[in-house]
C-alpha positions in Angstrom: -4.0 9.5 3.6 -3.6 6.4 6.2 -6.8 5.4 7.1 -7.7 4.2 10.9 -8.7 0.8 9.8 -7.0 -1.2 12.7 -4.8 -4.5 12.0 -5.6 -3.6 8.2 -4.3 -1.1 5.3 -6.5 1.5 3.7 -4.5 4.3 1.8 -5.4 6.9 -0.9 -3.1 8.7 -2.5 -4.3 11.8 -4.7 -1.4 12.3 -7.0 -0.5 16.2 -8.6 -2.9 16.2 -11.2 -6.2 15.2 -9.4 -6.1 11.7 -9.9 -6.5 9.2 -7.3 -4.9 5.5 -6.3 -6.6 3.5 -3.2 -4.2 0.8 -1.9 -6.6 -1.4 0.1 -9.2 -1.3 2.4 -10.6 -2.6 5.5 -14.2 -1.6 5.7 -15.7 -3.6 9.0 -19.2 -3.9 9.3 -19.2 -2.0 12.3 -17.5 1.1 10.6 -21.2 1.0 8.8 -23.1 1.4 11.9 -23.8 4.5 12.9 -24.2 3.4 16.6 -20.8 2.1 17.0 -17.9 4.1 17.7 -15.3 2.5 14.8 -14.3 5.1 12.5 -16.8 5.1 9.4 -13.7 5.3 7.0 -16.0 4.4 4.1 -17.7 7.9 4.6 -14.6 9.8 5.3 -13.5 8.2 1.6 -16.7 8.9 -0.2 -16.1 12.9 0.9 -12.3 12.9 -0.1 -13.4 11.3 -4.2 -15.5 13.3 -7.0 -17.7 12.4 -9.0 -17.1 12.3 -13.0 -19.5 13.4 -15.9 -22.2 10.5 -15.0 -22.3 11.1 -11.6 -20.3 8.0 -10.4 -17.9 8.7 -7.4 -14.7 7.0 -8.4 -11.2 5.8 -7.5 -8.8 6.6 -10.9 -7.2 3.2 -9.5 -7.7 0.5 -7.0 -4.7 -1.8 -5.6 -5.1 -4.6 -3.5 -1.6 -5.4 -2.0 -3.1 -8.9 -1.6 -6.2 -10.4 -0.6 -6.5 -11.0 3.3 -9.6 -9.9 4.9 -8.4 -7.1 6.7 -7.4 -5.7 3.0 -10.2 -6.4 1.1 -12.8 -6.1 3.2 -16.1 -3.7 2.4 -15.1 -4.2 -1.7 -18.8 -5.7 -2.5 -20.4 -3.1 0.1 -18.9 -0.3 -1.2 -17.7 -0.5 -4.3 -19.2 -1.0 -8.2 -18.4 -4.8 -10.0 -18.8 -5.5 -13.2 -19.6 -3.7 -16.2 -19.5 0.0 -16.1 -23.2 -0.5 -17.5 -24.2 -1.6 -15.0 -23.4 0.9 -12.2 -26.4 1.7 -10.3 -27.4 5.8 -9.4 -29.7 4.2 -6.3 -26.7 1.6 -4.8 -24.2 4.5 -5.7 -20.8 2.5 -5.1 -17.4 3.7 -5.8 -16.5 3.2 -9.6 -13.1 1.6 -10.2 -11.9 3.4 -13.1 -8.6 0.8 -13.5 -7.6 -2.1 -11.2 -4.2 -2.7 -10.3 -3.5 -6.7 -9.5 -1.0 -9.5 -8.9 -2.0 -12.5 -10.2 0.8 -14.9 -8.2 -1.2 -14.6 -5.5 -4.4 -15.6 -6.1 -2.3 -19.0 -7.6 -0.9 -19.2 -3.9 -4.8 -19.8 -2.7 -4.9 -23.5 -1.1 -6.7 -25.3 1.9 -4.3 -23.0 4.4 -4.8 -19.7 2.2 -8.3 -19.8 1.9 -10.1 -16.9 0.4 -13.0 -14.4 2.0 -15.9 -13.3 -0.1 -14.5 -10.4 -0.7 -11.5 -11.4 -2.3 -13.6 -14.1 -4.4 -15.3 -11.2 -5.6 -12.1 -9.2 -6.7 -10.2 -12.1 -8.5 -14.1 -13.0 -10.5 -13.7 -8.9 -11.2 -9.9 -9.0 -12.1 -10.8 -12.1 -14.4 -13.5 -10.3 -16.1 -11.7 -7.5 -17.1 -8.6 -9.7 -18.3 -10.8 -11.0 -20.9 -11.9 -7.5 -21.7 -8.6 -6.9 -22.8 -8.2 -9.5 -24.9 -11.4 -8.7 -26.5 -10.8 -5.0 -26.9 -7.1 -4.5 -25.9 -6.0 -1.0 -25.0 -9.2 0.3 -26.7 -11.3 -0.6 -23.1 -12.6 1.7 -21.0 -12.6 3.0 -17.5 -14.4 0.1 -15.5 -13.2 -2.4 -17.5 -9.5 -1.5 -16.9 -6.5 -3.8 -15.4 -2.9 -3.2 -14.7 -1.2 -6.3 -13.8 1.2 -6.9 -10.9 4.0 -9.5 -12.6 4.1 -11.9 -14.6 1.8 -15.2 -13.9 3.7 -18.5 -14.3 3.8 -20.4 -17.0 3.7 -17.7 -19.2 -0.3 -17.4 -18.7 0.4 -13.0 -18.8 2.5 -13.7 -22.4 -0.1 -12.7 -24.6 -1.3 -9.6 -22.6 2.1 -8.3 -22.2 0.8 -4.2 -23.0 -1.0 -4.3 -19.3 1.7 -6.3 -17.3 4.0 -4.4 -15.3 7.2 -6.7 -15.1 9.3 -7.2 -12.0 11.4 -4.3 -11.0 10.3 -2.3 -13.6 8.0 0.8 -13.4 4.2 2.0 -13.9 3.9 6.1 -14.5 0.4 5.6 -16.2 -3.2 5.7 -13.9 -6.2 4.9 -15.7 -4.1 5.3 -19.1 -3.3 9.3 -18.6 0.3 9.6 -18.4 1.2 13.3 -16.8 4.3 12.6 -15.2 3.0 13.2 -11.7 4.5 9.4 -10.3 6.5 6.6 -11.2 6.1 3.0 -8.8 8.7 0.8 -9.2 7.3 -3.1 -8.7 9.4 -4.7 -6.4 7.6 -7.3 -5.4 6.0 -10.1 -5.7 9.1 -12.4 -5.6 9.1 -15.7 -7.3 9.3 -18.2 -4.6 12.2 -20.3 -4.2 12.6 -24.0 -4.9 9.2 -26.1 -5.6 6.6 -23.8 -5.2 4.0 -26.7 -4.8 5.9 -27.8 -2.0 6.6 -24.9 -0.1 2.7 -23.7 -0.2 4.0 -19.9 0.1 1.5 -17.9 2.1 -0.5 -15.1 0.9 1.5 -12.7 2.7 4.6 -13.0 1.2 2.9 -12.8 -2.5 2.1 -8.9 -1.3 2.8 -6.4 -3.9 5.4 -4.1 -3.3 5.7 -1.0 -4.6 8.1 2.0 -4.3 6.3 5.2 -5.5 8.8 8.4 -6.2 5.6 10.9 -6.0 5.5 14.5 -7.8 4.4 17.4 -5.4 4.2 21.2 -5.9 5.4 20.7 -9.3 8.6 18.9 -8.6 9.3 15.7 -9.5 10.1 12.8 -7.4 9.7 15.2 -4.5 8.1 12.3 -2.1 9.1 8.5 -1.7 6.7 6.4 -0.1 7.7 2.7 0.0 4.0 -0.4 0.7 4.7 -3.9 0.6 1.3 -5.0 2.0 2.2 -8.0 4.4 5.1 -8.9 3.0 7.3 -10.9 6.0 11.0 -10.8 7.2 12.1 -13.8 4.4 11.0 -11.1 1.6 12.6 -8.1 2.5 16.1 -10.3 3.3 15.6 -10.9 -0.2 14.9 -7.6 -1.5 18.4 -6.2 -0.4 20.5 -9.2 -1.0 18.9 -8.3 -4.8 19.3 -4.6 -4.5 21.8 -3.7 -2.0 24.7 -4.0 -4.3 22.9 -2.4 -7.8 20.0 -0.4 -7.0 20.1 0.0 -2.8 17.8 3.9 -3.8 15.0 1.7 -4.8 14.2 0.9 -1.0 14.4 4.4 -0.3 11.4 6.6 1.5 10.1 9.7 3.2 7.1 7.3 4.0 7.4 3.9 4.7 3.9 1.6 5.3 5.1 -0.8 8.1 4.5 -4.2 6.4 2.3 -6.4 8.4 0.6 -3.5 10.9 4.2 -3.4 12.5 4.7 -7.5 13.0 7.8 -8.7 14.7 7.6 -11.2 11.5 8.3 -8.8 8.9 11.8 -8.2 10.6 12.7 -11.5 12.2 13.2 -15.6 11.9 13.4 -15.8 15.3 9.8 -16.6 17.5 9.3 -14.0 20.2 7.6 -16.5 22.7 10.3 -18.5 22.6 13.1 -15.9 23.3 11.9 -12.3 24.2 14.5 -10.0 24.0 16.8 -12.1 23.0 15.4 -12.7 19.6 17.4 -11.4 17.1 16.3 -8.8 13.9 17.5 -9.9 11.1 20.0 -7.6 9.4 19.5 -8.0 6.0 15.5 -7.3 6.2 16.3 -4.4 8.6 18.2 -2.6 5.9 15.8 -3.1 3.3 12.9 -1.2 5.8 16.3 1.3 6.5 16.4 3.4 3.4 15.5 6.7 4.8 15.6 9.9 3.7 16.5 13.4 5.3 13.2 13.4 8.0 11.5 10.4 7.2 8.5 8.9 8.7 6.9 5.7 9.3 3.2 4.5 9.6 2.4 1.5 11.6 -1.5 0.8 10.2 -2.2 -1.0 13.3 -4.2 -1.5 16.4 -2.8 0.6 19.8 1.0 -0.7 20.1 0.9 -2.4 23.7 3.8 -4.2 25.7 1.7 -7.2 25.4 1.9 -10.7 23.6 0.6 -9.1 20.6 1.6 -9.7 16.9 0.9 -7.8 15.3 1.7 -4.8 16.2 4.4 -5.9 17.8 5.9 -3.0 20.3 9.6 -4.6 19.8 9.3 -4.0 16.5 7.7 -0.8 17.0 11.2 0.4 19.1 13.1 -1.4 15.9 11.3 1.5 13.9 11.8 4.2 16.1 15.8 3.6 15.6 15.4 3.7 12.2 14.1 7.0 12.3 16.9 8.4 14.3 15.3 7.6 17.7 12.6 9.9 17.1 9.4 8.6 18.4 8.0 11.6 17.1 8.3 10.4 13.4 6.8 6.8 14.1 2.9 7.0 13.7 0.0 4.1 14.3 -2.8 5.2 12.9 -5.6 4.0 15.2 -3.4 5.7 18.3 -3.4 9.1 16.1 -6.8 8.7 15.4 -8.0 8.2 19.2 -5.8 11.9 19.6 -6.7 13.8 16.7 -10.4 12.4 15.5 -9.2 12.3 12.0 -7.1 9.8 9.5 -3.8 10.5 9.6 -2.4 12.6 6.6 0.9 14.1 4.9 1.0 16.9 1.9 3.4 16.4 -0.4 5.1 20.6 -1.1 7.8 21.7 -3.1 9.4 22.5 0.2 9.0 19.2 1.4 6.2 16.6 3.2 4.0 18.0 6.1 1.5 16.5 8.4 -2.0 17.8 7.7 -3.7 18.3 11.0 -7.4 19.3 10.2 -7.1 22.9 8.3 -3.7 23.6 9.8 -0.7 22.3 8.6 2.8 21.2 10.2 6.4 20.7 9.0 6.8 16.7 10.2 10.9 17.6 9.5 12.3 21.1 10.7 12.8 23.6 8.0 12.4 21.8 4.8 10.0 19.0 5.3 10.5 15.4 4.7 12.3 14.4 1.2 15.3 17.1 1.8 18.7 15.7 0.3 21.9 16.2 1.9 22.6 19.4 -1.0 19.6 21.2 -0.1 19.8 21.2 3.6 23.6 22.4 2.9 22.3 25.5 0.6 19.7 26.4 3.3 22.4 26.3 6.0 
């Protein structure tokens, strides 16, 4: 479920056994008033949760890719902080069963990375539940729950090792219950290169990236859906110079989040103002964001894609997109444009058969005949 947040991220997953993973969120102020016409996303949320044995509506987990505005926003607004205790029936905010978190980032922070409220909030949050851990280890409970992104430098994760998940390696437990429904392989954040003091990397390229293989209708790995917050062009260059040789299927998708709302900057070095069409994608990153499978799709969280001096979106990149997907504009999605047509957050259903679009209480094959996710072997054996 993509969420019409504008130039932000806002995605919810509800994986094959109930259980739920929010990536993000861009709640805007005006999304709260009833008066204005910006989609109230945190309502459409609220009615898509349940509510467990205490009566708290709650997210199983919560990742935040990384902490720019436009992904953190609405977190104190609309969603419980601190100890479970302490969850209020009158303010009746969404209870994070488990938080999923990077770290790196947060150590990125500097005069030109500065912080919002909002993401103050989550690291003070992160922090507290950190030193729950080391109280209690694997004996806390939901509320007081973290999964880490990476290590930290300097060894700072060392001694909390049991809720780190390491670099390329993979998470298949939400909220501690391990049913097999998912696996999300961590492929980024990437250390950074040289003297990290000196470079000051930005906040963008510190974005958690993950690759989830998804279970649906009771088969396994049945759905790939690849989120790499706003991770820019250097990163993904990087990704498939480090996997294009060994592990190329770990970039695969059905569903790929456009980093950056569909920036020209996630798949080029070279400045658009400067050169226009004649600015050059960079073919390394391009492969990286290539790795489709049989009918994928790709969502562009974004603002309307206009031929304007816009970035992001960036309609260049938007036609780089399109050719990835065979050409097919019909498989490219933004999700404030499908939102202005349809009224409703844009959202796929992950079958046995394959991936459809859910439009309202009607449902539509996105690929012909088997759906997104089909390998080369099944289309063969269905003719």
């Amino acid at each position: 479920m993509f969420f019409p947040v504008s130039n932000g991220d806002m995605t919810l997953i509800c994986l094959d056994n109930g259980q739920t993973i929010l990536i993000d969120i861009n709640i805007r102020g005006a999304a709260d008033d009833e008066d204005d016409e910006t989609p109230n996303v945190a309502s459409d949320l609220r009615e898509r949760l349940k509510r467990d044995g205490q009566g708290r509506l709650y997210v199983d987990v919560f990742l935040l890719s990384h902490p720019d505005a436009d992904h953190i926003s609405g977190l104190r607004n609309h969603f419980h902080l601190g100890p479970p205790d302490e969850w209020s029936k009158d303010d009746d905010k969404i209870f994070i069963r488990e938080m999923w978190s990077s770290p790196v980032v947060f150590r990125r922070a500097s005069s030109n990375n500065t912080l919002c409220e909002d993401a103050k909030a989550w690291a003070k949050e992160a922090r507290r539940r950190v030193k729950r851990f080391r109280e209690d280890a694997l004996d806390t409970g939901e509320g007081d729950r973290i999964l880490i992104m990476g290590e930290d430098v300097d060894g700072k994760t060392d001694d909390i090792l049991d809720i780190v998940v390491k670099l390329d390696e993979t998470a298949s437990v939400c909220n501690r219950i391990d049913t097999g429904v998912f696996e999300a392989r961590l492929l980024g954040p990437l250390s950074a290169e040289g003297d990290e003091e000196e470079q000051k990397p930005e906040k963008n390229d510190s974005s958690v990236i993950l690759r989830f293989a998804l279970k649906g209708g009771g088969v396994s790995d049945r759905g790939r859906f690849l989120t790499g917050g706003d991770a820019g062009v250097a990163i993904w260059k990087r990704l498939w110079e480090r996997h294009k040789d060994g592990h190329p299927d770990w970039l695969s998708y059905d569903i790929l989040q456009t980093p950056h709302h569909c920036s020209w900057r996630s798949l080029s070095f070279d400045s658009w103002s400067d050169l226009g069409e004649d600015a050059k994608v960079d073919p390394d990153a391009r492969e990286a964001l290539s790795q489709t499978r049989k009918g994928a799709v790709i969502i562009a969280s974004s603002k309307p894609i206009k031929k304007d001096d816009d970035n992001p979106p960036h309609e260049r990149a938007k036609r780089e997109y399109v050719d990835i997907v065979d050409g097919d504009d019909e498989r490219f999605f933004c999700t404030d444009e499908y939102w202005a047509d349809e009224d409703q957050a844009l959202a796929f259903e992950i079958k046995a058969s394959g991936i459809i679009r859910t439009i309202a209480k009607a449902a539509v094959l996105v690929a012909p005949a088997l759906g997104i996710g089909a390998t080369a072997a099944q289309a063969r054996h269905h003719g």
